[in-house]
C-alpha positions as a Markdown table, in Angstrom:
| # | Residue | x | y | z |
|---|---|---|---|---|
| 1 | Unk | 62.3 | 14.6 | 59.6 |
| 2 | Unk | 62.0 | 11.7 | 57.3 |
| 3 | Unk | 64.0 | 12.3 | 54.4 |
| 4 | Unk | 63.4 | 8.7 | 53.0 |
| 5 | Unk | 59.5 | 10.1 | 52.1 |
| 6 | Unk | 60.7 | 13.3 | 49.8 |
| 7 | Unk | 64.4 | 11.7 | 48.8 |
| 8 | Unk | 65.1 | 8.5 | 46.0 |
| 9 | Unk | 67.8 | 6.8 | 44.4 |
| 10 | Unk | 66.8 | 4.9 | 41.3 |
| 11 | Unk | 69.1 | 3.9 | 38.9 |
| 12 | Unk | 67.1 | 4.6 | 35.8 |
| 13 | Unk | 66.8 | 8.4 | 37.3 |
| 14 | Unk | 70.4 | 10.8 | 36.9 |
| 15 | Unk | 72.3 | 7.5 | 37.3 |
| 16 | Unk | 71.2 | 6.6 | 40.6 |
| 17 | Unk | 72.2 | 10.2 | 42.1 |
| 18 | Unk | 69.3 | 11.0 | 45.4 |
| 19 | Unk | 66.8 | 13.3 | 43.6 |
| 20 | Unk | 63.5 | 14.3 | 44.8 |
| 21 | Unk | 61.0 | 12.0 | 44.6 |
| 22 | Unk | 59.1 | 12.5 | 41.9 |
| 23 | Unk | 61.5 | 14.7 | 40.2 |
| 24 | Unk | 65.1 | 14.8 | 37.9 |
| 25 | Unk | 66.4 | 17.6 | 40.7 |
| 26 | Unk | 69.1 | 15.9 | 42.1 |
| 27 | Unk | 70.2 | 16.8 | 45.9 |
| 28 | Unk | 73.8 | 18.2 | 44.1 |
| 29 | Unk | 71.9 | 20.3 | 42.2 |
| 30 | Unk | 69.8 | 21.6 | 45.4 |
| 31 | Unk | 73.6 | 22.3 | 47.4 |
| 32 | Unk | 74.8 | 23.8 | 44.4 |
| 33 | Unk | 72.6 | 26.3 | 44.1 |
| 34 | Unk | 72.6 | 27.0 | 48.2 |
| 35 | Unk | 76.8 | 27.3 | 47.9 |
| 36 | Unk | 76.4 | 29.5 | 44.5 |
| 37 | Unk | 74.5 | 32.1 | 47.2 |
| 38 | Unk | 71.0 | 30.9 | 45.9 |
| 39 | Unk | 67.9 | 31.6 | 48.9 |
| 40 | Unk | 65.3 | 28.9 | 49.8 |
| 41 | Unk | 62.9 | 31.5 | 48.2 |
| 42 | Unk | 64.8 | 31.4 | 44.6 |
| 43 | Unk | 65.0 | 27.9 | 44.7 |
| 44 | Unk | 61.2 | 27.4 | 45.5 |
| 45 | Unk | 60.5 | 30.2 | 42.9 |
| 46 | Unk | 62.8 | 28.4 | 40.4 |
| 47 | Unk | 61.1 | 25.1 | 41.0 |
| 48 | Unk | 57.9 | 26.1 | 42.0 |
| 49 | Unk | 57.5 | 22.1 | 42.2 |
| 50 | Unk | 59.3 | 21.7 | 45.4 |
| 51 | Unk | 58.9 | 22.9 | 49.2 |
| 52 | Unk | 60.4 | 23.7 | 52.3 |
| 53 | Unk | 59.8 | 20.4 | 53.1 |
| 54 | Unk | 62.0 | 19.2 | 50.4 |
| 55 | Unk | 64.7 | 21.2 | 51.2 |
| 56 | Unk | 64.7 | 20.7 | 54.8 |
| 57 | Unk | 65.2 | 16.8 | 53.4 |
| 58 | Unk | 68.0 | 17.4 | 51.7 |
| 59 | Unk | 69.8 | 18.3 | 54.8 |
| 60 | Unk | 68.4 | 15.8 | 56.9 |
| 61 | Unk | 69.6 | 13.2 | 54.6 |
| 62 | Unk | 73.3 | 15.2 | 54.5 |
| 63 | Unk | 73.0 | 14.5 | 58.4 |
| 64 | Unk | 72.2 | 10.9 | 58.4 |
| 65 | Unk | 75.1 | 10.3 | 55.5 |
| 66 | Unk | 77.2 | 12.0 | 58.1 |
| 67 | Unk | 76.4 | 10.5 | 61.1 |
| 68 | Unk | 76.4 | 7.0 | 58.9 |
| 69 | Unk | 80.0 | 8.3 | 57.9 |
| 70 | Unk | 79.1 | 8.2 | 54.4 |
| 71 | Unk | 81.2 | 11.2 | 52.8 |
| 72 | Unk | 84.5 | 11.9 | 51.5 |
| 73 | Unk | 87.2 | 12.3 | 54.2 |
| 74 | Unk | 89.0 | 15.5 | 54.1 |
| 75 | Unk | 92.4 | 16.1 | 54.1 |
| 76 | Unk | 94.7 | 16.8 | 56.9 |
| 77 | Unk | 95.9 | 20.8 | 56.4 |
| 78 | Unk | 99.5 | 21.4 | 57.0 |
């Protein structure tokens, strides 16, 4: 998938966070809903402006950020 067609960062929009394009819905705010135990259903019923497709970005741009090594190293556990 192309996320680059559903996700933006522009700095006049949430302070540069990625949001949906087209939208103030930031990708955070899509993750913290799925790790609060949200469904893709409540979230497309909550924001009856977004999609599958949108969502399905949202990971595909996690992977790239991953695989470009863009994230926050964890700690090493004792």
């Amino acid at each position: 998938m192309q996320w680059e067609a559903y996700i933006v960062s522009e700095k006049d929009i949430l302070l540069g966070k990625p949001t949906i394009k087209g939208t103030r819905i930031s990708v955070e705010l899509i993750l913290e809903l799925l790790s609060g135990g949200w469904t893709e259903e409540m979230i497309l019923q909550s924001y009856p402006n977004l999609t599958h497709e949108h969502l399905q970005a949202v990971f595909s741009y996690l992977k790239d950020c991953m695989q470009h090594e863009l994230l926050f190293p964890l700690p090493k556990s004792a």
